[in-house]
C-alpha positions in Angstrom: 100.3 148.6 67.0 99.0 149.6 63.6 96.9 152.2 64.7 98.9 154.8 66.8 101.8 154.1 63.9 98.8 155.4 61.4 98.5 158.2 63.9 102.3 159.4 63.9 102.3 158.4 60.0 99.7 161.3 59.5 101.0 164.0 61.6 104.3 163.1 59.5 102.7 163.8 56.1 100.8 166.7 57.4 104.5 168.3 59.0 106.5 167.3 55.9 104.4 167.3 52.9 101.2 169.1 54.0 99.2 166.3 53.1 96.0 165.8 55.6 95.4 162.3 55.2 94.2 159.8 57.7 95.9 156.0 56.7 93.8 153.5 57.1 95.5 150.8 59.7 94.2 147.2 60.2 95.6 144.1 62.3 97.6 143.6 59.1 99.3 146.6 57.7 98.8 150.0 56.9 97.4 151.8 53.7 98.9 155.5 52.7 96.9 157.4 49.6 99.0 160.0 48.6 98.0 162.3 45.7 99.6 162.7 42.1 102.3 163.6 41.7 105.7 164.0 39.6 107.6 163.6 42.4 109.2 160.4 43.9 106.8 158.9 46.8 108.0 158.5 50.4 109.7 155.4 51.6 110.1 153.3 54.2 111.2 156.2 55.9 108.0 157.2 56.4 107.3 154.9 59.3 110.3 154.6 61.0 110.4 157.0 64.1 112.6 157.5 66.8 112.1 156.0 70.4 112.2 159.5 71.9 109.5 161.3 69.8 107.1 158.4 68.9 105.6 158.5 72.5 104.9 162.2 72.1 103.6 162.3 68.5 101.0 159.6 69.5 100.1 161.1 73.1 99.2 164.4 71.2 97.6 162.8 68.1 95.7 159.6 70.0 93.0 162.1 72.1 92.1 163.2 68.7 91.3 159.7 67.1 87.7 157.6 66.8 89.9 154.2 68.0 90.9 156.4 71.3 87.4 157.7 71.7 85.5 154.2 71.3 88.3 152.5 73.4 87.9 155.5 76.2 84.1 155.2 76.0 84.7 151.5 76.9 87.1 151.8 79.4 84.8 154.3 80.8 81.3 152.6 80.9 83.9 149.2 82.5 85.4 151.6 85.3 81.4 152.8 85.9 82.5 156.1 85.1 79.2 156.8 82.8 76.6 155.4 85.2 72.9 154.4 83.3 69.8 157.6 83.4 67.7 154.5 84.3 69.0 151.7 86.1 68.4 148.3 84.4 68.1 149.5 80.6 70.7 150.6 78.6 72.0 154.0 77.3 71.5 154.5 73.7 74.6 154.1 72.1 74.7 158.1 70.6 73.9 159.4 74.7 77.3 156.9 75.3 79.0 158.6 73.1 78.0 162.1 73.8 78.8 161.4 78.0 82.1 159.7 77.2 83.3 162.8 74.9 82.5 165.5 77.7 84.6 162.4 79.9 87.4 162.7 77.7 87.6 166.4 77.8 88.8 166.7 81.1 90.9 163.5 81.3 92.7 164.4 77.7 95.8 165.4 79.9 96.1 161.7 81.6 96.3 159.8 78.3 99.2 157.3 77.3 100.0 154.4 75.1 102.3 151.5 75.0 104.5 150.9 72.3 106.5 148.1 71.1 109.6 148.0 69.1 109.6 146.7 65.6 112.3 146.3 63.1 111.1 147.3 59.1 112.4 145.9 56.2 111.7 148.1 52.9 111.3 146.3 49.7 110.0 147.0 46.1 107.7 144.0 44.4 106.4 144.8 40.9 102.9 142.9 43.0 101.6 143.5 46.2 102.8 140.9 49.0 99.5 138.6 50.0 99.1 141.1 53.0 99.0 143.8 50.9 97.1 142.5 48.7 94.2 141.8 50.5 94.6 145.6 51.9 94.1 147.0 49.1 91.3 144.5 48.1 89.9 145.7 51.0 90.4 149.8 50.7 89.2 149.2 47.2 85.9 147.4 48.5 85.4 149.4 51.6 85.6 153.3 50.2 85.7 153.0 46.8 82.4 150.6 46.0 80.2 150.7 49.2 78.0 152.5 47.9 77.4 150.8 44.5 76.4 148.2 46.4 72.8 147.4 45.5 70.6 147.9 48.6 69.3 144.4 48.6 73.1 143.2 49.2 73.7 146.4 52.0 70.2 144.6 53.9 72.1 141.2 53.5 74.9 142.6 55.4 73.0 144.0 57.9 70.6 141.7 58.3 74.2 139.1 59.1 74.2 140.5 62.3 73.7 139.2 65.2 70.9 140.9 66.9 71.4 139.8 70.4 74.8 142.1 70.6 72.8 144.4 68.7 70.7 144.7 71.0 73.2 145.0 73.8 74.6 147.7 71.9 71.9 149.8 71.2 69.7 148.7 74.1 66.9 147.6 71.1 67.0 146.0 68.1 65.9 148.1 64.8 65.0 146.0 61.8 62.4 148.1 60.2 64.3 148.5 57.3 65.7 145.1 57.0 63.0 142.5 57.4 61.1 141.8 53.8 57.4 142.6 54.8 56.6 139.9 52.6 58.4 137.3 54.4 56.8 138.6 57.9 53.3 138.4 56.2 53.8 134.6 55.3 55.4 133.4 58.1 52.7 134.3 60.1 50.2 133.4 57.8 52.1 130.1 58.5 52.2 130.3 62.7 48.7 130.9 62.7 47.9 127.7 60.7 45.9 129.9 58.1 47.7 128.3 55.0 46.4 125.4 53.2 49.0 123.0 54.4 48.8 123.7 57.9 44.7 124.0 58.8 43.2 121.2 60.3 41.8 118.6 58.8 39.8 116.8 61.4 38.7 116.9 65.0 42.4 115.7 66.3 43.8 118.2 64.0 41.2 121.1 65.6 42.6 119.7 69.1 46.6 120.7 67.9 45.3 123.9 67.2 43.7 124.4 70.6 46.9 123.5 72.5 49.4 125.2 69.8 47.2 128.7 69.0 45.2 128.4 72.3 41.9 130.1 72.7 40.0 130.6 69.1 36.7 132.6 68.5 34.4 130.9 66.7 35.1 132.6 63.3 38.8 131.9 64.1 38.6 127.9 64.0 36.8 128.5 60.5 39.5 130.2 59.0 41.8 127.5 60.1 39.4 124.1 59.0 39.5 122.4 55.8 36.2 121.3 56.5 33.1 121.0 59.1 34.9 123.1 61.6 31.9 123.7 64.3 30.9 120.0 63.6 34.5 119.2 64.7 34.2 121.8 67.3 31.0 120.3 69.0 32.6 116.8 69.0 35.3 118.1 71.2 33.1 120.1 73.6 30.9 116.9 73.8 34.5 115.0 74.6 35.0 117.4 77.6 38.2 118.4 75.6 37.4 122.0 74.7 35.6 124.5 77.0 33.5 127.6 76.5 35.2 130.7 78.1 34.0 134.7 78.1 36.6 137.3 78.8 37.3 140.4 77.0 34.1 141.1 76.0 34.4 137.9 73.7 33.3 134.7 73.3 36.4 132.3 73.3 37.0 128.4 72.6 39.6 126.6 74.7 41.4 123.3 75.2 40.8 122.2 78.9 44.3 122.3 79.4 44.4 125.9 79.8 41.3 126.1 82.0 44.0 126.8 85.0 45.4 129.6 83.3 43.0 131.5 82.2 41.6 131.1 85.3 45.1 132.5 87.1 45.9 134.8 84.8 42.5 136.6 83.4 40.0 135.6 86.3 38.2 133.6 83.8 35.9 131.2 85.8 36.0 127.1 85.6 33.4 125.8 83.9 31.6 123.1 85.4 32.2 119.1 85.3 36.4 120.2 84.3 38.1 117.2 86.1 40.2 119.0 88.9 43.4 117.9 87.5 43.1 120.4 85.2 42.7 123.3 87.9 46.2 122.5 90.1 47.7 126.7 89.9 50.1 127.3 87.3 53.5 128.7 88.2 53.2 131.8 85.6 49.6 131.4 83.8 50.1 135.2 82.0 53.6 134.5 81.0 52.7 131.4 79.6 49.7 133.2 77.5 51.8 135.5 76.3 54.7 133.4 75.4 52.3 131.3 73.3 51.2 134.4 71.9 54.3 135.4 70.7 55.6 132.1 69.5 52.4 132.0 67.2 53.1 135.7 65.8 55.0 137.9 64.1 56.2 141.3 65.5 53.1 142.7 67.5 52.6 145.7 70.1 51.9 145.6 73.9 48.5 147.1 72.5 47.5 144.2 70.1 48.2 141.7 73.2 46.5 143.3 75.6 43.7 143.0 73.6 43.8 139.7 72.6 43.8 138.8 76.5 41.7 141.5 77.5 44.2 142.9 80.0 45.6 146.2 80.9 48.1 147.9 78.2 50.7 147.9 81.8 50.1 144.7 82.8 50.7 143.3 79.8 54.1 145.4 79.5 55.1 144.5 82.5 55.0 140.9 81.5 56.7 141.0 78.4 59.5 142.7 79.5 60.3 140.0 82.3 59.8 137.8 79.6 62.3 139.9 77.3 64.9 139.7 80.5 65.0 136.0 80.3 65.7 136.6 76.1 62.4 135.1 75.8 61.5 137.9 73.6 63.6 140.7 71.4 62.1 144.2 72.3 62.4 146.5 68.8 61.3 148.0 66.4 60.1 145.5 63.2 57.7 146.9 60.7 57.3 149.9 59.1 54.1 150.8 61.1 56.5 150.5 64.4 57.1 154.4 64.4 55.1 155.1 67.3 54.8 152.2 69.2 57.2 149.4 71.2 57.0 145.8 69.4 57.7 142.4 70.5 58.9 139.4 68.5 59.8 135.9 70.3 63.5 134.9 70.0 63.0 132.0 67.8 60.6 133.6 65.0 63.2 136.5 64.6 65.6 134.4 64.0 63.0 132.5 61.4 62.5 135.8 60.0 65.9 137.1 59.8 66.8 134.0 58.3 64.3 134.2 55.6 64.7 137.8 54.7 67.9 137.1 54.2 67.4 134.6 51.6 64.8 136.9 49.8 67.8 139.6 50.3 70.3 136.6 48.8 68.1 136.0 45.9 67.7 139.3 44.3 71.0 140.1 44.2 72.6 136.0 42.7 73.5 136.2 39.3 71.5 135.7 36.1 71.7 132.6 34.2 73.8 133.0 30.8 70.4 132.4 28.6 68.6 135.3 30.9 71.6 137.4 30.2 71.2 136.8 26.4 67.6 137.6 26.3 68.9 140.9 28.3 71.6 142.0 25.9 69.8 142.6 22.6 67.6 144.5 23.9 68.9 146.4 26.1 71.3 147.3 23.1 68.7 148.5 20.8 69.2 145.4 18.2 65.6 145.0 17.0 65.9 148.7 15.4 63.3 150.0 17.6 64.7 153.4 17.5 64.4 155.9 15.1 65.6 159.3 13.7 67.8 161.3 15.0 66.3 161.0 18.5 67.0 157.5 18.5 71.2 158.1 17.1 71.4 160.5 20.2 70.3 157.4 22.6 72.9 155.0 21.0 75.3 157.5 21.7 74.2 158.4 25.0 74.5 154.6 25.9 77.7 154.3 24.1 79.6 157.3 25.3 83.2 156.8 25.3 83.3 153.4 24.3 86.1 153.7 21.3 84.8 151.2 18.5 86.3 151.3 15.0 85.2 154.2 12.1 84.7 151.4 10.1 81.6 150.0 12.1 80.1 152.7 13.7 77.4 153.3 10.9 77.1 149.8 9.3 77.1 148.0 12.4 76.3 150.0 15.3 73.7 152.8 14.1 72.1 151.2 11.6 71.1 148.0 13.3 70.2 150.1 16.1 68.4 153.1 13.9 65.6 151.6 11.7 65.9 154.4 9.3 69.5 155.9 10.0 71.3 158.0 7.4 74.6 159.3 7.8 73.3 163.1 7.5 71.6 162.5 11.3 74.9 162.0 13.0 76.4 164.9 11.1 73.2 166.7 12.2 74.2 165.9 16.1 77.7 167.0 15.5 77.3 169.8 13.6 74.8 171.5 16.0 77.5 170.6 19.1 75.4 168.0 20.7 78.0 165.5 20.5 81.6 165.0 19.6 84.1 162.2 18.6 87.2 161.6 19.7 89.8 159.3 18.3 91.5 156.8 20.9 94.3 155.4 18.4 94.4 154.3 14.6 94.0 150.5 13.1 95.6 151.1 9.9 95.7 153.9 7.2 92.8 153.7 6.6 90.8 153.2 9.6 91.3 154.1 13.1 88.9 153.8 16.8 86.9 156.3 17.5 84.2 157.1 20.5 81.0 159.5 20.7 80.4 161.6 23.9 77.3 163.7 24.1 78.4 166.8 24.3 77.0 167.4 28.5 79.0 164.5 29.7 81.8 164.5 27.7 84.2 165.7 30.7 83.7 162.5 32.2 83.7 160.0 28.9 86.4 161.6 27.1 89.5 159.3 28.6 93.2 160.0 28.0 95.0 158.2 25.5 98.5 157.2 25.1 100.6 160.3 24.7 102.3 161.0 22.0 105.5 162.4 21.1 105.0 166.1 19.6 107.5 167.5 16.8 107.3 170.9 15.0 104.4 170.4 13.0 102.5 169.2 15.8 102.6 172.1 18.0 102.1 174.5 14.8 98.7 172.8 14.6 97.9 173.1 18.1 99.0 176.5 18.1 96.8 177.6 15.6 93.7 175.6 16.6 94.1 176.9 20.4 93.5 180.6 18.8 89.5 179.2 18.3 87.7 178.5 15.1 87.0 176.3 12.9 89.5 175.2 9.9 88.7 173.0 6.6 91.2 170.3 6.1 92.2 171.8 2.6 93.8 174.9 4.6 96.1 172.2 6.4 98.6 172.5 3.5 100.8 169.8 2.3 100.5 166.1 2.6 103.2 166.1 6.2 101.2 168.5 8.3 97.8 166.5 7.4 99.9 163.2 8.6 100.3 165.2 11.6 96.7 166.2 12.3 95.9 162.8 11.7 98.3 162.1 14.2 96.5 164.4 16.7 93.2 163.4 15.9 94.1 159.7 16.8 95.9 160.9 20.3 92.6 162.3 20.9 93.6 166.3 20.8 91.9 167.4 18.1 88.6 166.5 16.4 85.9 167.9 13.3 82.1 169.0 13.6 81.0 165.9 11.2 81.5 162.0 10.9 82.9 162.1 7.3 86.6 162.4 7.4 
């Protein structure tokens, strides 16, 4: 209901106020911004309509909106009103889109809308009510701070979904951006049995890699032994339980297991004395090559396997994409080098590497310890007096801007810990020449008051308002003069009650001097 209300809420601000603003509606409530203003904000009144005109407001206003437009599109594609370019893949999501708008066009006329009646109760609370609460919580988080996010915790978010209705969304999965190459790099490092942990060890272990990896060159089994690998290699062959096979142009080493596929699927020929149990036809010898392929891999191109098995760049598309059907395998795009070309990844390894990236994602954006955030704070303050001269008093102020601290302790304890040789003549020196200012934010006592630097380029933006204060006679004479432009001494501020007023400005923030030393 909330979101054809939002509708007839913002054609309602737009006819009475002239206010184009588009409420944000959820399941829960609705949230209004409404700029500044002296006047007394709308009530409750705001939402209630009349039976008779709601229907018409939201018939005209709906066509207009993204929730009719998705909803349409839906409706749409469910009714097979926008049948698929190319039966049996899916329409990229911006072609929907695009097909459904030129849809909606000529069927604008036909739109309608339930609605429902509700009863509203208007109230004040000096808080918001836990619904609204967690609205605002929400509009603060959602268009206020998304984009201070750092990017490690936007790839987190992303990297939550789930890529199987991603992929039925978009028709392919895009991760480029999200997997850590890093964590693709080592997780293959690890399928392949190339780290330390995982390479054989003997001629048993040799055999697991046979039936997990399946055929190895020669320089391949090396890479994954921790020792005599061709000694190991020779015991098996002797055994009958690894063969000698050529295809591709290559020289291969296989368990006898696979004698039958290779056989089915490559053409490879049996060598002789295999025991014919080993020969029986197997029910899909190239789909089971590939699979293993992929379950031992990271992303890879239709290329790189059709190499590896020495195959046709089709037939081996062909393949994977019946083994894609069955959600064997996720067709995308993973690595940065996947511009030009189609990439494969099996099911369960992007889901190894999802879940991994995400971790790496997790950890770069989890909180320091206190002791790390310690170490931080000196120095990113400045406290082992590394700067110096004036050059270094502009980059305290630079990092300080706006940040009132007391008269009192701006040059004992803030510039000269940070200034190895700071003297009171280089801050005059900065505000003199007009390449920063000070403002006063409210006094401490007669004697000492708060006070904040701006350099003078970003002072707009640091200077902030301060409580206002109530302005007699000698007030505005002061600001009367000083808004002719100019500069006065304080001697020609005349008796002892009009400097107690400019001091009275100066801590409001209105006026200020072109040196640190009153």
């Amino acid at each position: 209901v909330n979101g054809p209300l939002a509708l007839a809420v913002s054609d309602r601000l737009q006819q009475r106020y002239g206010v184009s603003e588009s409420p944000t509606a959820t399941d829960d409530g609705i949230v209004v911004r409404l700029p500044d203003t002296d006047d007394n904000p709308p009530g409750a009144s705001l939402f209630v309509f009349d039976a008779t005109e709601i229907e018409a407001i939201v018939t005209r206003e709906v066509g207009g909106s993204a929730l009719f437009a998705a909803r349409f599109r839906e409706c749409a594609a469910r009714a097979l009103l926008l049948p698929r370019r190319t039966p049996g893949r899916r329409s990229p999501l911006w072609q929907q889109r695009q097909r459904s708008a030129q849809l909606l066009d000529v069927a604008r006329k036909h739109s309608d809308f339930p609605m429902r009646r509700i009863r509203i109760v208007e109230v004040q609370t000096d808080t918001p009510s836990p619904f609204a609460a967690a609205q605002l919580f929400s509009y603060i988080g959602g268009f206020m701070y998304d984009e201070d996010r750092p990017l490690a915790e936007r790839r987190a978010a992303a990297l939550s979904l789930d890529t199987g209705l991603l992929a039925e969304l978009m028709g392919r999965v895009e991760l480029r951006e999200l997997l850590d190459p890093t964590v693709i790099e080592a997780t293959e490092h690890q399928l392949q049995h190339l780290a330390e942990d995982r390479k054989a060890r003997d001629a048993e272990g040799l055999a697991d890699l046979f039936r997990l990896l399946g055929p190895l060159t020669t320089g391949e089994i090396a890479a994954r032994c921790t020792g005599p690998g061709t000694d190991w290699l020779h015991e098996l062959v002797g055994a009958r339980r690894v063969v000698e096979t050529h295809y591709g142009q290559r020289t291969w080493w296989a368990a006898v297991e696979d004698v039958a596929r290779l056989r089915d699927a490559l053409g490879v020929p049996v060598p002789p004395g295999v025991p014919a149990a080993f020969t029986d036809a197997a029910a899909d010898p190239l789909g089971e090559l590939l699979g293993r392929y992929a379950r031992t891999h990271g992303p890879f191109t239709t290329g790189q396997a059709a190499e590896r098995f020495g195959i046709g760049v089709r037939v081996a598309a062909d393949a994977l994409s019946v083994m894609a059907s069955r959600g064997q395998l996720v067709r995308g795009e993973f690595t940065s080098d996947a511009t030009d070309s189609e990439q494969w990844c099996d099911a369960e390894v992007l889901r190894i590497l999802r879940r991994r990236s995400l971790a790496a994602l997790r950890a770069q954006v989890e909180p320091v310890s206190t002791s790390a955030f310690a170490r931080f704070l000196p120095d990113w303050q400045y406290l082992d007096s590394s700067l110096r001269g004036v050059d270094g008093v502009a980059t305290v102020i630079d990092q300080l801007a706006g940040v009132p601290i007391p008269a009192s302790a701006w040059e004992p304890l803030i510039l000269a810990r940070r200034v190895r040789d700071y003297s009171p003549q280089m801050l005059d020196e900065l505000l003199a020449s007009g390449e920063a200012v000070w403002s006063g934010h409210g006094s401490i006592s007669a004697q000492d008051g708060w006070i904040a630097l701006h350099p003078s380029g970003v002072a707009p933006a640091t200077l902030a308002a301060t409580d206002p204060v109530v302005l007699d006679e000698a007030h505005r004479t002061i600001l009367d003069g000083l808004a002719a432009g100019g500069g006065y001494f304080f001697r020609q501020f005349g008796d002892a009650a009009t400097r107690a007023a400019l001091w009275d400005l100066v801590w409001a923030g209105l006026v200020t001097g072109d040196t640190f030393a009153p």
